[in-house]
C-alpha positions in Angstrom: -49.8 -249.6 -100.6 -51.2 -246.8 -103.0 -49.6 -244.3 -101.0 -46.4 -245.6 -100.1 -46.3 -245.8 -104.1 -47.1 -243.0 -104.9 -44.4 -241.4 -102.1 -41.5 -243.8 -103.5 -42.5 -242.2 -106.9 -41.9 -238.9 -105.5 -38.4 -239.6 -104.0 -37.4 -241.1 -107.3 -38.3 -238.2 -109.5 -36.7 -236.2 -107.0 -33.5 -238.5 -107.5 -33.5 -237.8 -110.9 -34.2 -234.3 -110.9 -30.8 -233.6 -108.7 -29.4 -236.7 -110.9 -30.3 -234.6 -114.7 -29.3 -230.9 -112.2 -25.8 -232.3 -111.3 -24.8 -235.0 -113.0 -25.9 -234.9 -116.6 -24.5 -231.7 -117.3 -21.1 -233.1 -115.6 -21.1 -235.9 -117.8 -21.3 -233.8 -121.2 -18.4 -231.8 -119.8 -16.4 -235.3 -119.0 -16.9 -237.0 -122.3 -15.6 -233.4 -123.8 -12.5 -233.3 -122.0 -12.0 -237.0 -122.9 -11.5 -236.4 -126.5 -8.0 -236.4 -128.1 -6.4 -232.8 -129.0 -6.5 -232.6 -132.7 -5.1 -229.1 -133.2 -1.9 -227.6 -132.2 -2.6 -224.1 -130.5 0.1 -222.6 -132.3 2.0 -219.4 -131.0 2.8 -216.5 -133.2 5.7 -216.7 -135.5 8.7 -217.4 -133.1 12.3 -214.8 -133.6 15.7 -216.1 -134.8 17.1 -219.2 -132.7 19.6 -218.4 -130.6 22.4 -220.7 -130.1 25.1 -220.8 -127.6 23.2 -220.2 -124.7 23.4 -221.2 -121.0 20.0 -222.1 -119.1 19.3 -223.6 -115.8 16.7 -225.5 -114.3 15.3 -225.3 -111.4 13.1 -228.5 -110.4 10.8 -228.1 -107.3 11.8 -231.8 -106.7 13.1 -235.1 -108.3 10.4 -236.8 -106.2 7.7 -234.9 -108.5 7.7 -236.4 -111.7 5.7 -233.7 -113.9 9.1 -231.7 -112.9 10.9 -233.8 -114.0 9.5 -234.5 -116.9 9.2 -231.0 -117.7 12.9 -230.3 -116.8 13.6 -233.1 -119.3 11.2 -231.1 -121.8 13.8 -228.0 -121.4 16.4 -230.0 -121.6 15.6 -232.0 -125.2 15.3 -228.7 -126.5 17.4 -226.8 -125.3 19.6 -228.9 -126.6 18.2 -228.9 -130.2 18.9 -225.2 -130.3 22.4 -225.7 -129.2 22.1 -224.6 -125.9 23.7 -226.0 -122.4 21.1 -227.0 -120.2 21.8 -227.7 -116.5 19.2 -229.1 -114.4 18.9 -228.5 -110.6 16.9 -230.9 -108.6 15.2 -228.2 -105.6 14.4 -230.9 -103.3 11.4 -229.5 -101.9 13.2 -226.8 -100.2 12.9 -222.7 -100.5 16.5 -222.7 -99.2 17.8 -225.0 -102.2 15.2 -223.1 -104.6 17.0 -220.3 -103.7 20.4 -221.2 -103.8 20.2 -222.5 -107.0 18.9 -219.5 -108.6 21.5 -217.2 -107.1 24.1 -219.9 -108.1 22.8 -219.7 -111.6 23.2 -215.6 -111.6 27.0 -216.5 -109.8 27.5 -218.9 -113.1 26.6 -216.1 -115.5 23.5 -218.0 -116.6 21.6 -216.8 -120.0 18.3 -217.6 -118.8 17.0 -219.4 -116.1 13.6 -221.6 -115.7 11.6 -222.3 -112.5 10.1 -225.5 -112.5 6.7 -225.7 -110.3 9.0 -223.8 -107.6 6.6 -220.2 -106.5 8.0 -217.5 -107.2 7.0 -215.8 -103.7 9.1 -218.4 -102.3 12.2 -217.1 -104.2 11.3 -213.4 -104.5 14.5 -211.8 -103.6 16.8 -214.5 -106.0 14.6 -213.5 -108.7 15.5 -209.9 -108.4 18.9 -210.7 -108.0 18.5 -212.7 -111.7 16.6 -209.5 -113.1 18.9 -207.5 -112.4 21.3 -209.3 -113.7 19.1 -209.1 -116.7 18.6 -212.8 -116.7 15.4 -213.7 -118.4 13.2 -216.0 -116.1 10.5 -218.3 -117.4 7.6 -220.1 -114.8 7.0 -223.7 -115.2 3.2 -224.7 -113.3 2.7 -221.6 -111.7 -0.4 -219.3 -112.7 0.1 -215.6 -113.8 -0.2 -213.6 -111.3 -2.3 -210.9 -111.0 0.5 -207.7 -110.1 3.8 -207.3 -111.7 6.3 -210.1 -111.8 10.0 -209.9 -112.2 9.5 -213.3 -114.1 9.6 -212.9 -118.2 6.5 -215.5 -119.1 4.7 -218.5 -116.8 3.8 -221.5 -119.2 1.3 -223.7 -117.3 -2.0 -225.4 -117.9 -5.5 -223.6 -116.5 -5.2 -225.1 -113.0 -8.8 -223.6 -111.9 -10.6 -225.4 -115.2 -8.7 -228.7 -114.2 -10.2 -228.6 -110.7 -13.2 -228.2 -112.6 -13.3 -231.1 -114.7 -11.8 -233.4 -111.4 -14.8 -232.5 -110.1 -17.1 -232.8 -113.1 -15.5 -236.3 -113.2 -15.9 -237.3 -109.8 -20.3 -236.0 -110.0 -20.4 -237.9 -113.1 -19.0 -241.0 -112.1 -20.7 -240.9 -108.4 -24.1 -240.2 -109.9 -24.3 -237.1 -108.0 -23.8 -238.2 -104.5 -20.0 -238.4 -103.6 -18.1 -238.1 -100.2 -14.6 -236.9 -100.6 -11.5 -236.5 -99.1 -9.9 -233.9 -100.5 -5.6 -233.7 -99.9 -3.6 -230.1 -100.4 -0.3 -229.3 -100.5 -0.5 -225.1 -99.9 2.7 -224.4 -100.9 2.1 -224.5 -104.3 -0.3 -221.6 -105.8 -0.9 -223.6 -109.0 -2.6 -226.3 -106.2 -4.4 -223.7 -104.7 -5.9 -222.9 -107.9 -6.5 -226.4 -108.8 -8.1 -226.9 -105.3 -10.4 -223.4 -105.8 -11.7 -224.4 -109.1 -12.3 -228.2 -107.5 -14.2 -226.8 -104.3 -16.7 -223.9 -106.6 -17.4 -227.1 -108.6 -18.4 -229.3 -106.3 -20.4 -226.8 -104.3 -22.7 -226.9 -107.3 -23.8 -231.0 -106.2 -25.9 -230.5 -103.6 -25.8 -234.3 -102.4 -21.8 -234.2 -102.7 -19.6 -233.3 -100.0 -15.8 -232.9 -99.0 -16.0 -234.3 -95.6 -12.4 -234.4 -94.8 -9.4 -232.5 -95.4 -5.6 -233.5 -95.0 -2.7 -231.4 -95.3 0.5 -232.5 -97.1 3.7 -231.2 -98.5 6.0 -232.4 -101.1 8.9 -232.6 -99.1 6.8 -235.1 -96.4 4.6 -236.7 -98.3 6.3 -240.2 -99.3 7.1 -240.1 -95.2 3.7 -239.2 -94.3 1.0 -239.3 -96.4 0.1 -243.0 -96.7 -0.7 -243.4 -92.8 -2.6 -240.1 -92.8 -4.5 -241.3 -95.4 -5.2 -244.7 -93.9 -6.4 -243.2 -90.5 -8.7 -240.7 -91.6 -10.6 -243.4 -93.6 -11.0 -245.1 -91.1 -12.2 -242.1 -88.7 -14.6 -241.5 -92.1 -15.8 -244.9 -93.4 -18.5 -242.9 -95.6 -15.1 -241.8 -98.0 -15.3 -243.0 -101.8 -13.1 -240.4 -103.6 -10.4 -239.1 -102.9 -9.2 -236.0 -104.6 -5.1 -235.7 -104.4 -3.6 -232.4 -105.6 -1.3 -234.3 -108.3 0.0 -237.5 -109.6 3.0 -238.4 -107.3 1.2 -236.9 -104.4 -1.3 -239.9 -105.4 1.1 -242.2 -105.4 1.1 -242.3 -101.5 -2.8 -242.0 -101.4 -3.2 -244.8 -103.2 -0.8 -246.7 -100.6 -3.1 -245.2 -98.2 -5.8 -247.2 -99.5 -4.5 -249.9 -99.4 -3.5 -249.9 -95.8 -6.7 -248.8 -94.9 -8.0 -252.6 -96.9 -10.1 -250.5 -99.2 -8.7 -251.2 -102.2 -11.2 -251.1 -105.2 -13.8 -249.3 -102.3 -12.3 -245.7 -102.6 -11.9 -244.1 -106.3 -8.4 -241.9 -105.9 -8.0 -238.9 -108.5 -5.0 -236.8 -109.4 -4.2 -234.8 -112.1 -1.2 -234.2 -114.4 -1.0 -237.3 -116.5 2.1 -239.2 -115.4 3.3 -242.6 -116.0 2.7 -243.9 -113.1 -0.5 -242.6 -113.2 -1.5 -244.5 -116.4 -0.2 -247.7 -114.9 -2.5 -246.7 -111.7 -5.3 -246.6 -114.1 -4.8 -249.3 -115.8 -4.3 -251.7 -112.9 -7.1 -250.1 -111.3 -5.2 -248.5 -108.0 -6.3 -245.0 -109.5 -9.8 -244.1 -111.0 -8.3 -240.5 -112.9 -6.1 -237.9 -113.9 -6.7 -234.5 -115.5 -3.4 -234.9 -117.7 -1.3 -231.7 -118.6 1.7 -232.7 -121.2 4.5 -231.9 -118.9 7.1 -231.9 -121.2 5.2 -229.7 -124.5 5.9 -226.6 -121.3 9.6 -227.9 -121.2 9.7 -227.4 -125.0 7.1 -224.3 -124.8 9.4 -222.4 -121.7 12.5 -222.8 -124.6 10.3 -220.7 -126.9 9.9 -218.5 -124.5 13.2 -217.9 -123.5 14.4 -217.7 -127.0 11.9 -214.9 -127.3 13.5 -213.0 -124.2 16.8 -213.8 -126.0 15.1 -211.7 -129.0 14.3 -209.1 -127.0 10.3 -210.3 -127.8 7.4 -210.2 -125.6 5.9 -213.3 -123.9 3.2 -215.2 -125.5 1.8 -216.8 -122.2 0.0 -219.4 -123.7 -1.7 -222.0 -121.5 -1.2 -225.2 -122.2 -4.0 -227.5 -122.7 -5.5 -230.7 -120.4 -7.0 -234.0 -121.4 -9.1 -235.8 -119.2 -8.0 -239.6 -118.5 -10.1 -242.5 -116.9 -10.0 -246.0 -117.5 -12.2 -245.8 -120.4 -9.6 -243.9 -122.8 -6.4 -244.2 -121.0 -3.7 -244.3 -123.8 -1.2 -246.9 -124.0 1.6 -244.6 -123.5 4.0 -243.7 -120.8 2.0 -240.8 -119.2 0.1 -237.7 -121.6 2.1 -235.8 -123.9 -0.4 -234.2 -125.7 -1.5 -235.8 -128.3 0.1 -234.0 -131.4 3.2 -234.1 -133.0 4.5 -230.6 -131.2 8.0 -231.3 -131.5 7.8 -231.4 -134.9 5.6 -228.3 -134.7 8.5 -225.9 -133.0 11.4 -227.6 -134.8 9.3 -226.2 -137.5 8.8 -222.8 -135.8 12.3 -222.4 -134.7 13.3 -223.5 -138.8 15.0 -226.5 -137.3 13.6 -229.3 -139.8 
């Protein structure tokens, strides 16, 4: 009996050992990005306002709601710098993405503003649009590492959000997770998130990504629900699963549930959208790493206004807030926190 006591003691302060390796230090970095923003990361001293101007919008879909919501960010003010703001809904397609921009150009457009749509994917309408010396701002997508006919990308950091999804999900598991991890590799800002997600979780050695599904925006309210439903049950050992964004957890969620494991598997997303915070509250969803899509509606404007100007870019990234059940805001989805409408209204000398 002294023994087997003396073993069982062993395997316990091994447990904790991985537990305070993994873990703990995931758990400091959760309750971090839990906290409120209290500061406004202000960009330098904005040009003249320039009114009169003509800017379109092109969404990667209405069926992704941190588009839209961005697109609706462009759009409120645009608007309050008297300009006319026409929002294109892309639809999932590289054909329509396309097509919109060179119908923008054909329109005699002032500026123009992708909206989560790649700019690989549209490559030779954006060099129609510069050299038609149309100014082109990014909207999700990271800054690439060669030259870019775009004028400025405002997005969150998508590799430290993958981080802290990952943080979350060794905190909350105690170290020992099995996940099923979804992608849509269309997107490079995905890619990113996923990257930063997978270097993370490498670092837990008792967690593991046991199963991987493919998805696209296009297919995924079609397609994703039952995919998600039979590989749970082809991996019964699943608690978490890891979607790349909000609406794309939408269907997991309804995946879940098909599958009868409701409240059994945790389902994480990131962005911050409303549906998400209902999600959370209710339960269906355990997370989100929240980015306030519409502050990059209003910061894209500023940027524009700056290409307007003839200024250079400020390519700020914009920042993420962590959001679980325990600090899930009573608000329709994450816009940031502080007052930064009032902030650039103040910048651009319009209050």
């Amino acid at each position: 009996m002294k023994i087997i006591n003396i073993a069982a003691s062993a395997l316990l302060a091994a447990g904790l050992s991985h537990y305070h390796a993994f873990a703990q230090p995931a758990a400091q970095a959760v309750q971090a990005a839990k906290q409120p923003l209290s500061q406004w990361q202000k960009p330098p001293s904005a040009p003249p306002a320039q009114e009169g101007k003509t800017v379109y919008v092109v969404t990667c879909t209405s069926q992704g709601i941190g588009c839209v919501r961005a697109a609706n960010g462009v759009k409120e003010a645009g608007e309050l710098l008297g300009w006319s703001v026409r929002v294109v809904d892309g639809k999932g397609d590289p054909g329509t993405w396309n097509g919109a921009i060179q119908s923008a150009i054909a329109a005699g457009a002032d500026g123009i503003v992708i909206d989560a749509v790649p700019p690989m994917l549209v490559g030779d309408a954006l060099s129609k649009a510069a050299n038609a010396k149309i100014p082109v701002v990014s909207i999700f997508n990271p800054v690439p590492d060669a030259d870019s006919s775009v004028f400025a990308f405002v997005r969150p950091e998508h590799k430290r959000q993958g981080q802290l999804l990952a943080q979350w999900i060794i905190d909350d598991s105690g170290g020992q997770a099995r996940i099923l991890l979804v992608e849509d590799r269309q997107f490079p800002e995905l890619a990113e998130r996923v990257a930063g997600f997978k270097a993370e979780i490498a670092k837990c050695a008792k967690c593991e990504i046991v199963g991987n599904i493919e998805s696209t925006i296009g297919t995924m309210a079609q397609r994703l629900a039952s995919a998600v439903a039979t590989e749970l049950t082809r991996r019964p050992a699943v608690d978490y699963i890891a979607a790349p964004f909000d609406s794309n957890a939408f269907f997991v969620i309804e995946g879940v549930r098909q599958a009868g494991l409701k409240g059994k598997v945790k389902v994480a997303g990131y962005e911050g959208d409303p549906q998400a915070f209902e999600a959370i509250r209710n339960g269906a969803q355990a997370v989100t790493v929240a980015n306030p899509a519409e502050w990059m509606g209003w910061q894209a404007v500023d940027e524009l206004n700056r290409a307007f100007n003839g200024a250079k870019a400020v390519n700020m990234p914009i920042p993420s807030r962590l959001i679980d059940a325990g600090n899930v805001p009573d608000t329709k989805g994450w816009t940031g926190d502080v007052d930064y409408k009032a902030r650039y209204e103040a910048l651009w000398k319009r209050r």
